[in-house]
C-alpha positions as CSV (number, residue, x, y, z in Angstrom):
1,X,21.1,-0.4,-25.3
2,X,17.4,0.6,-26.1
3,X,16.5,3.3,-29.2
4,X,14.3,5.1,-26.7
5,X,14.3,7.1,-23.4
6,X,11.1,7.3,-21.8
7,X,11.3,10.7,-19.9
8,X,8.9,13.7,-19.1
9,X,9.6,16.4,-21.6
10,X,9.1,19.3,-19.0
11,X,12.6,18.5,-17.3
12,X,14.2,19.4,-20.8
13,X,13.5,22.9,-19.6
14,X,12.9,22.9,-16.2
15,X,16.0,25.6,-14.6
16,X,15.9,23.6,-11.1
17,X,18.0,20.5,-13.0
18,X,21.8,20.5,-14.4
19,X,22.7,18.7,-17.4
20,X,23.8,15.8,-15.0
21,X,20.2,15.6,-13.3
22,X,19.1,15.5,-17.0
23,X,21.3,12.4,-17.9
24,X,21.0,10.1,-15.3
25,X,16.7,10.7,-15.6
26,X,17.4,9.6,-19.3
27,X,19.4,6.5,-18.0
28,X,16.5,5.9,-16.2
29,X,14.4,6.7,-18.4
30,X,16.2,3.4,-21.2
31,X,15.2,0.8,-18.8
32,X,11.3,2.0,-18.3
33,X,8.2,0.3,-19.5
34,X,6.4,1.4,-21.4
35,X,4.4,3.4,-18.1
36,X,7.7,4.8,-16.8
37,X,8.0,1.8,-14.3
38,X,10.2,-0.9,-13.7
39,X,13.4,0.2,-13.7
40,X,16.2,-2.1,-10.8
41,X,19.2,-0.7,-13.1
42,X,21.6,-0.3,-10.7
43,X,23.6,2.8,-9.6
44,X,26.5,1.5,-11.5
45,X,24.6,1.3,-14.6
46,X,23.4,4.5,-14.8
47,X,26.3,5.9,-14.0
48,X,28.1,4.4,-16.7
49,X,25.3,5.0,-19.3
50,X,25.0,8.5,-18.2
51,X,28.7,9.3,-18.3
52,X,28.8,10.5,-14.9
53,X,30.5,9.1,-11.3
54,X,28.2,6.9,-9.0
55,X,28.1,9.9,-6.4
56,X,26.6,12.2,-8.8
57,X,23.8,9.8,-9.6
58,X,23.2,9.4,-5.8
59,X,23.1,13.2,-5.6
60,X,21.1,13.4,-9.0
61,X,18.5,10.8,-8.0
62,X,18.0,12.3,-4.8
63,X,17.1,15.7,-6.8
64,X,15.1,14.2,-9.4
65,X,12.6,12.2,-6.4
66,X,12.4,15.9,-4.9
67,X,11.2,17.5,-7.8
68,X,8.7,15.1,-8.5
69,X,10.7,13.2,-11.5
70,X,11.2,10.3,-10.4
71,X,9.6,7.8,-7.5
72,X,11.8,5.8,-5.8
73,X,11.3,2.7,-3.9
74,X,13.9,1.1,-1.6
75,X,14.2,-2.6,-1.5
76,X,16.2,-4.2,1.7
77,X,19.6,-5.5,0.9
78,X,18.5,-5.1,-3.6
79,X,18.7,-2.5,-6.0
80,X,16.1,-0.3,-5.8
81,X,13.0,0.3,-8.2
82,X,12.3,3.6,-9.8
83,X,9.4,4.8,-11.2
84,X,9.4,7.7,-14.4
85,X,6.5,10.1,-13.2
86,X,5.3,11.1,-16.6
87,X,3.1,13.1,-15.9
88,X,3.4,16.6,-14.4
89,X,2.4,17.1,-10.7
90,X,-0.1,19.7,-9.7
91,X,1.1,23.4,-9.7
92,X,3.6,23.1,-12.0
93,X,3.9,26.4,-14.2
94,X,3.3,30.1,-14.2
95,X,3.4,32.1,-17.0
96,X,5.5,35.8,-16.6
97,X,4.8,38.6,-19.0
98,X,7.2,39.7,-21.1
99,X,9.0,36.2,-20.6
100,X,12.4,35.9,-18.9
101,X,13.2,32.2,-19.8
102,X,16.0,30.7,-22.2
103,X,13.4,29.6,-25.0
104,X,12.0,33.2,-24.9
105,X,8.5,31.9,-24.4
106,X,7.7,33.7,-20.8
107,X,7.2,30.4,-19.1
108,X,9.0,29.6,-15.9
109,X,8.5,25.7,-14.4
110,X,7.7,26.0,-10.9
111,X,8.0,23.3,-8.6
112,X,5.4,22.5,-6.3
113,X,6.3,22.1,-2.4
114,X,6.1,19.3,-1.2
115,X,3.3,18.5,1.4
116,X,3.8,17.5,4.5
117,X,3.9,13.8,4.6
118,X,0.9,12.0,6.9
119,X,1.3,8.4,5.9
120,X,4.8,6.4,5.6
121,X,7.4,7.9,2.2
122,X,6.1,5.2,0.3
123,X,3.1,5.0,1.8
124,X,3.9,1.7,3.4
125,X,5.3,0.6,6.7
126,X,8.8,-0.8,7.7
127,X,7.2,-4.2,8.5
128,X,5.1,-4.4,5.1
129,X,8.2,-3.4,3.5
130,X,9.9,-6.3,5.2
131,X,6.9,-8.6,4.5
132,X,7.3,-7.3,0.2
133,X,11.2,-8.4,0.2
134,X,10.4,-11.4,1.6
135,X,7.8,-12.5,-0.6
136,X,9.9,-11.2,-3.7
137,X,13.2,-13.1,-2.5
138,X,11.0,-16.6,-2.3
139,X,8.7,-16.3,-4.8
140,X,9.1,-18.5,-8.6
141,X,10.8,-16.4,-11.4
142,X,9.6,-16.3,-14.8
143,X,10.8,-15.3,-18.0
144,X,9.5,-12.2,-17.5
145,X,9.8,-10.2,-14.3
146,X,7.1,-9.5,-11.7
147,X,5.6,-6.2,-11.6
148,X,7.2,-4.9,-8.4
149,X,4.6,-1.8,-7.9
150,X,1.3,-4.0,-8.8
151,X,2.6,-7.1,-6.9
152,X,3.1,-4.4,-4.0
153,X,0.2,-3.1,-3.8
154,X,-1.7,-6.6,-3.9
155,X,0.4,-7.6,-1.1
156,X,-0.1,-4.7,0.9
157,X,-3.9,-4.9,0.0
158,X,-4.0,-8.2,1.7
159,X,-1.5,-7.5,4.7
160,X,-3.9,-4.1,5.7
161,X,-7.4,-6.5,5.4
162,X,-5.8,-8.1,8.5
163,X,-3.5,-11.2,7.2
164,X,-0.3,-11.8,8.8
165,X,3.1,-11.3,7.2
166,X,4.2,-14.5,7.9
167,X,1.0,-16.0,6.4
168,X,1.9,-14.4,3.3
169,X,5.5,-15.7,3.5
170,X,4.8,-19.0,4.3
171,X,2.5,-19.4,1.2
172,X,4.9,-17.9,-1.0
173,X,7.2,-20.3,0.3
174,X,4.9,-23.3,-0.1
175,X,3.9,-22.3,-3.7
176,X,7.5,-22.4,-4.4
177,X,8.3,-25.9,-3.2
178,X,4.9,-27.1,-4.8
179,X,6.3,-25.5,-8.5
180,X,9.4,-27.3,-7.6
181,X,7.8,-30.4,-6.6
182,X,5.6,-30.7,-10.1
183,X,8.2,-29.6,-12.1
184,X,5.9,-26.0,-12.9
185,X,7.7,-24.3,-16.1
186,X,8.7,-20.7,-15.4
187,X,6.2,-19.4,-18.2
188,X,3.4,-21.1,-15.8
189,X,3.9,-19.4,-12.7
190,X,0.9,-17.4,-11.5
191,X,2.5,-13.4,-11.5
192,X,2.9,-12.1,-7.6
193,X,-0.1,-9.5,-8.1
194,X,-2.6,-12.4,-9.6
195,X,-1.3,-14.6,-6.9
196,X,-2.3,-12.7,-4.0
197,X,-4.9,-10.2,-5.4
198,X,-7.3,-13.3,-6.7
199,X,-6.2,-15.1,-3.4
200,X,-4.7,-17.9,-4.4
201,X,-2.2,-17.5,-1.6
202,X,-5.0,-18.9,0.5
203,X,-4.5,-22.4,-1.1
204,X,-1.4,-22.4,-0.1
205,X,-1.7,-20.8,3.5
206,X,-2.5,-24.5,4.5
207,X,-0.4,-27.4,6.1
208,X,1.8,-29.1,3.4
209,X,3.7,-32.5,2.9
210,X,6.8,-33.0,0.5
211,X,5.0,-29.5,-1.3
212,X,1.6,-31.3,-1.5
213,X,-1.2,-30.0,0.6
214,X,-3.4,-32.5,2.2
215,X,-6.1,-31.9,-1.3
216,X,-3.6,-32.6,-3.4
217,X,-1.6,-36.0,-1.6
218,X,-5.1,-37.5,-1.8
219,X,-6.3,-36.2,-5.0
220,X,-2.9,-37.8,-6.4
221,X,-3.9,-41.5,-5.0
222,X,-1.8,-41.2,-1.7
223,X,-2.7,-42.1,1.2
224,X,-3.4,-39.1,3.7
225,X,-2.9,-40.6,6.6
226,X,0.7,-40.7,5.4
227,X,0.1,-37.1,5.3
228,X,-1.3,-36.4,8.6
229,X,1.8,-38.9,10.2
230,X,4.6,-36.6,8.3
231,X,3.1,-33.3,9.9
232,X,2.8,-35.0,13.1
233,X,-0.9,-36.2,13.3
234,X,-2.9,-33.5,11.0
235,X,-3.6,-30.4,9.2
């Protein structure tokens, strides 16, 4: 288990959590980078590092994302990814005279409401959350995992300038079968935001034989008319 817990220190005192909300953000809080992100521990884990029952981390997660602790990101059919908000959201404290509080200080935390949402909970859609899962699912592992929230955002990026999901996919898929092809070690795989953010997708958003695209059949001394007879007469 990690030496640290990466947690905001305003939730030590903040009166709208229990000593159970507390714990589970602190089991959170040992699988974080070093930003707060990056956390797929799964309910079961934090439940058992937390010393509490899988229900009252549901309940406690659920409290944590209201108060603005925590950012949580569902993933279809996965664990899902959280995200340690470090630091405090607007219109967080007020000061009382006299001071009423447990540390004797006069400071009471005050939540913020919550606005009214105009744009999707995670600000994207259904679809470009189906189009993210995909992707993740078929694209090469490396040693070290993706970064889920930047490799989201450059696949969103791409997806709202008016590419298709299934473009998307189907490269994915094709950079897969060409890493499998030429034997690509794990440490050389391009990470998921570089991949599509520089648009290298687009190399592979092309018709492909046995993982090759036409480029690379004839670049490797083969002929292409092999190539344009195994996908049926061309590119």
């Amino acid at each position: 288990m990690p030496n640290l817990s990466i947690i905001p220190a305003r939730a030590v005192g903040d009166p709208a959590l229990d000593a159970s909300h507390v714990r589970v953000l602190c089991a959170v809080g040992l699988h974080t980078d070093s930003t707060g992100g990056n956390v797929w521990t799964s309910v079961g884990t934090l439940a058992r590092e937390s010393g509490v029952s899988e229900s009252t981390v549901h309940r406690a997660l659920a409290t944590l994302e209201e108060h603005g602790y925590l950012r949580i990101i569902p993933r279809v059919g996965r664990t899902n990814l959280y995200e340690v908000i470090l630091q405090r959201p607007e219109g967080v404290s007020s000061v009382t005279p006299g001071g009423v509080t447990g540390d004797r200080g006069g400071v009471s935390w005050v939540t913020p409401k919550r606005p009214q949402r105009t744009t999707p909970k995670n600000d994207y859609t259904e679809q470009e959350a189906q189009v993210i899962d995909a992707v993740w699912k078929n694209y090469p592992k490396r040693p070290e995992p993706h970064p889920f929230l930047a490799a989201r955002k450059a696949i969103v990026a791409v997806l709202r300038g008016g590419v298709t999901g299934a473009a998307l996919i189907r490269a994915t898929q094709r950079y897969a079968q060409h890493c499998v092809l030429n034997k690509t070690e794990p440490q050389y795989v391009k990470s998921i935001p570089r991949f599509f953010a520089d648009d290298f997708w687009k190399v592979y958003d092309v018709a492909m034989g046995h993982g090759r695209t036409r480029e690379e059949w004839a670049r490797s001394g083969q002929d292409v008319l092999e190539f344009d007879r195994l996908l049926g007469g061309g590119e």
